[in-house]
C-alpha positions as a printed Julia matrix, in Angstrom:
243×3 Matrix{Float64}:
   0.0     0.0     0.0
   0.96    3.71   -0.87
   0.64    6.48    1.32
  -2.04    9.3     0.18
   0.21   11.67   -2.43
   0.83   15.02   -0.09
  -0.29   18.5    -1.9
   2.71   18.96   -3.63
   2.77   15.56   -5.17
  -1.04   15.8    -6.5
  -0.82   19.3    -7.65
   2.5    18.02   -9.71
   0.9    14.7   -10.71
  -2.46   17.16  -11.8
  -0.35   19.43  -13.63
   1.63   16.63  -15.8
  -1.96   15.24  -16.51
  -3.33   18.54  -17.45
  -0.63   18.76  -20.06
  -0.31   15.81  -21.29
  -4.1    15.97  -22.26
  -3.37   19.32  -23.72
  -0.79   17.56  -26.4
  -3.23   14.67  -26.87
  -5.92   17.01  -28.01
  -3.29   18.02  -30.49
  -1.88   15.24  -32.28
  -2.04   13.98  -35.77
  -1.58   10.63  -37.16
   1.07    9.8   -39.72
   0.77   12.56  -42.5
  -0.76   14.94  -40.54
  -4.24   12.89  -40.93
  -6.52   11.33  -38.45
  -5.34    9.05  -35.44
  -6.32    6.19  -35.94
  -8.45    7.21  -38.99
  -7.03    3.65  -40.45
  -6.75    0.2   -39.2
  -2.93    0.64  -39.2
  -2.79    3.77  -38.05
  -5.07    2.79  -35.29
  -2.55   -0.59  -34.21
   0.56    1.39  -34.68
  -0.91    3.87  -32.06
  -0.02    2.3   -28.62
   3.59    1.09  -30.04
   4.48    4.59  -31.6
   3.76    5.44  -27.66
   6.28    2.33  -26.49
   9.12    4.01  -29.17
   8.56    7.69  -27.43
   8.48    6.49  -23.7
  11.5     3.66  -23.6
  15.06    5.06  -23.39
  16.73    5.49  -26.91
  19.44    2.75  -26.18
  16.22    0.04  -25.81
  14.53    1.32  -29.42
  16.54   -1.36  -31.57
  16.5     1.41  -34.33
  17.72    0.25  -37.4
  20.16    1.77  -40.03
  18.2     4.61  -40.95
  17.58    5.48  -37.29
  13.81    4.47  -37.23
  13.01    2.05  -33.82
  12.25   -1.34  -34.84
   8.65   -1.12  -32.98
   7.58    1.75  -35.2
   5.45    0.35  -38.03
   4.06    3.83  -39.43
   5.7     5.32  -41.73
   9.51    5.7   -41.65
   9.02    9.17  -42.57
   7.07    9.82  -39.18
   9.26    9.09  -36.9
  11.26   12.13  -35.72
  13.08   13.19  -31.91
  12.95   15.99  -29.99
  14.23   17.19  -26.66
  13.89   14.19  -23.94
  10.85   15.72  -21.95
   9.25   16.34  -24.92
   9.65   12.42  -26.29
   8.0    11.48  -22.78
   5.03   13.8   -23.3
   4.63   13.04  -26.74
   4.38    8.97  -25.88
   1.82    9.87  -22.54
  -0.21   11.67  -24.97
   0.27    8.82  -27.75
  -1.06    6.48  -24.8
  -4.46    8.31  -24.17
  -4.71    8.0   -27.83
  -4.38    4.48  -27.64
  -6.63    3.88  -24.69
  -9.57    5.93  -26.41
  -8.95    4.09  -29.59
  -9.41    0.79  -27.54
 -12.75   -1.3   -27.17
 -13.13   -2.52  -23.44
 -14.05   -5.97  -23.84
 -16.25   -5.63  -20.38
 -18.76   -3.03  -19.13
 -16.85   -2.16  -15.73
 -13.25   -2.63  -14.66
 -13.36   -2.82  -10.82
 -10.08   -1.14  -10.23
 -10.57    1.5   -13.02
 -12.89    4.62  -12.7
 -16.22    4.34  -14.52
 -18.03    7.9   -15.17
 -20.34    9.44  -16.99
 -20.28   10.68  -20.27
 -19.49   14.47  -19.59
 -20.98   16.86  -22.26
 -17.99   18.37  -23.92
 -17.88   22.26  -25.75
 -14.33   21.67  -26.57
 -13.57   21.83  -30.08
 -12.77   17.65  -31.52
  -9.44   16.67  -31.49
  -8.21   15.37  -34.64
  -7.9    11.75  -33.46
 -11.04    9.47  -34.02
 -12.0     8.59  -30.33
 -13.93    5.54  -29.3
 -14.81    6.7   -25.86
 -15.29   10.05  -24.87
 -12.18   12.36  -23.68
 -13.31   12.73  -19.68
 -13.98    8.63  -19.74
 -10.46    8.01  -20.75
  -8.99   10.83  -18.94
 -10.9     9.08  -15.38
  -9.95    5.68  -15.69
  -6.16    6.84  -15.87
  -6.38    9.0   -13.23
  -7.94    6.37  -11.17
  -4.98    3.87  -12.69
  -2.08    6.55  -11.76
  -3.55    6.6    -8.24
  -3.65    3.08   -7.75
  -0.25    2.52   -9.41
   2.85    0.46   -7.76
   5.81   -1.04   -8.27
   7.8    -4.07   -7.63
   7.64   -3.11   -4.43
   4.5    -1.79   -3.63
   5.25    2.11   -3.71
   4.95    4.66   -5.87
   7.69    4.21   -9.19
   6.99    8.04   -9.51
   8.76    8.49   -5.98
  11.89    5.94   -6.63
  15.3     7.02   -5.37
  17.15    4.16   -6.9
  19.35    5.58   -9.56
  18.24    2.75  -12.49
  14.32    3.55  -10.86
  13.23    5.61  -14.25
  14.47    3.64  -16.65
  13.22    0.57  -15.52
   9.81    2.55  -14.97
  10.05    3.46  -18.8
  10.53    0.31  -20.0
   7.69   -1.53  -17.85
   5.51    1.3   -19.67
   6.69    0.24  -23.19
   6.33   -3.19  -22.36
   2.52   -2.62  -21.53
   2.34   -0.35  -24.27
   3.7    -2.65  -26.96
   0.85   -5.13  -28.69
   1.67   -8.73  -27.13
   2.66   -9.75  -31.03
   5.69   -7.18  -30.36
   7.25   -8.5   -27.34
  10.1   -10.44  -27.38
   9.37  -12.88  -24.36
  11.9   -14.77  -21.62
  11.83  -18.11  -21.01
   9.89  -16.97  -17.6
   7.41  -15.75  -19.6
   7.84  -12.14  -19.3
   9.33   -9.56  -21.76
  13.22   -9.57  -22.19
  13.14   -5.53  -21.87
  11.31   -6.09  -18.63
  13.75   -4.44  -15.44
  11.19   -5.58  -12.09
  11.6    -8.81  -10.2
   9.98  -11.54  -12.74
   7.43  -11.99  -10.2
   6.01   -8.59  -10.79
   4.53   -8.99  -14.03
   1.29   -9.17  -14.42
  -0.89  -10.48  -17.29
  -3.81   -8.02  -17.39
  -7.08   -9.42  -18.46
  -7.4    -7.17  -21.24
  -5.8    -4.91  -23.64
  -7.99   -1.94  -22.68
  -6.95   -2.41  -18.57
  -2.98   -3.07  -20.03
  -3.24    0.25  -21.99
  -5.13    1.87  -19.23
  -1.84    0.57  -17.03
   0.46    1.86  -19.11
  -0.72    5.3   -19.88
  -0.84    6.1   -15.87
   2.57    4.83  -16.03
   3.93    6.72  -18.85
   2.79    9.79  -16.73
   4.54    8.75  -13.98
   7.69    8.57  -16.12
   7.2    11.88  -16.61
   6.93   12.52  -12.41
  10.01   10.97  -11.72
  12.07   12.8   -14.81
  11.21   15.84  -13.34
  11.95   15.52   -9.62
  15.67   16.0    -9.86
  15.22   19.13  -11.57
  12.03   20.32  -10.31
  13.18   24.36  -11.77
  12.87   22.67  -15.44
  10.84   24.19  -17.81
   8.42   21.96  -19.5
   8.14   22.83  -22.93
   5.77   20.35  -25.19
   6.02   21.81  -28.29
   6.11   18.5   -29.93
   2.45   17.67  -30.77
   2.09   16.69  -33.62
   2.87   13.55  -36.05
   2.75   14.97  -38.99
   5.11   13.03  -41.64
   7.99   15.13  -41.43
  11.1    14.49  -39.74
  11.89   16.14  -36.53
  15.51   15.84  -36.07
């Protein structure tokens, strides 16, 4: 069990949220055309998010610098400024939850709300479930989110704590056809105790997962340097290259 997050921690945790929203409401699919306006566009959503969020040394980019996972595109895929990258794949991860059917009505450890009415202008990525539904259930998955050993990974003081917290997002964010698996059946880029893996039922709970935890990558990059600005000018996909 986790201790209640004190002020400081939620407001920090709110404000992250806040702006990783803001960049999802933003983005573009490959081209500059609708997320997950096509069925590829659509799969290639959740491991374009796994490419942004694990360290560059994990990508397995190939000759032309493209990660191996990214299956838009080769054209699309562009870097930026590390905080950006980890912004870019939180707000990637929304889009993948929102493009994702749940496969039951209720998720007992996941927020259920109701369908707020929404003025806000439509982002240009198709949406399956409304933006407040999506934006609830990861909230309610960041709050209820541990590690290996049961705390907080946003809070970790060990010095390899973030990038095994970005990997364990890419490794929930990456489709199960992606993963290269151990003998112990659990992926080889995987850096918790074997026994800490867990098998979600679903892909909708295992992308909920991972987008709480891609925002919690985001947490823990900050605390060292918490006078950082936090510049996410990277919001869009659009087909250029962003070197």
């Amino acid at each position: 069990m986790t201790e209640p997050p004190r002020a400081g921690e939620r407001s920090r945790r709110a404000g992250i949220a806040a702006e990783v929203a803001d960049v999802w409401d933003r983005l573009a699919g490959p081209g500059g055309g609708v997320l997950g306006g096509s069925g590829r566009a659509s799969a290639g959503i959740a491991a374009a998010a796994a490419c942004y969020v694990m360290p560059d040394w994990a990508r397995g980019t190939d000759p032309t610098g493209v990660p191996a996972w990214w299956i838009w595109p080769a054209r699309s895929w562009g870097t930026a400024e590390r905080r950006q990258e980890l912004v870019l794949g939180a707000a990637l991860a929304l889009a993948a939850v929102a493009a994702s059917t749940p496969t039951q009505p209720s998720v007992p450890t996941l927020a259920v709300v109701r369908d707020a009415d929404d003025t806000r202008p439509a982002a240009p990525g198709a949406r399956r479930r409304p933006r407040d539904t999506v934006l609830a259930a990861v909230d309610q998955a960041r709050a209820d989110l541990v590690d290996h050993e049961g705390l907080d990974p946003a809070l970790s003081q060990r010095t390899t704590g973030l990038e095994s917290l970005m990997l364990a997002a890419a490794c929930y964010l990456l489709p199960t056809e992606m993963r290269q698996m151990a003998r112990a059946g659990v992926p080889t880029i995987w850096a918790w105790p074997t026994v800490s893996w867990i098998n979600h039922p679903d892909r909708d709970t295992e992308l909920t997962v991972a987008a709480a935890m891609t925002q919690a990558v985001i947490e823990l990059y900050d605390r060292p340097r918490p006078g950082q600005s936090r510049p996410s000018t990277l919001t869009l996909i659009d087909g250029e290259n962003h070197q």
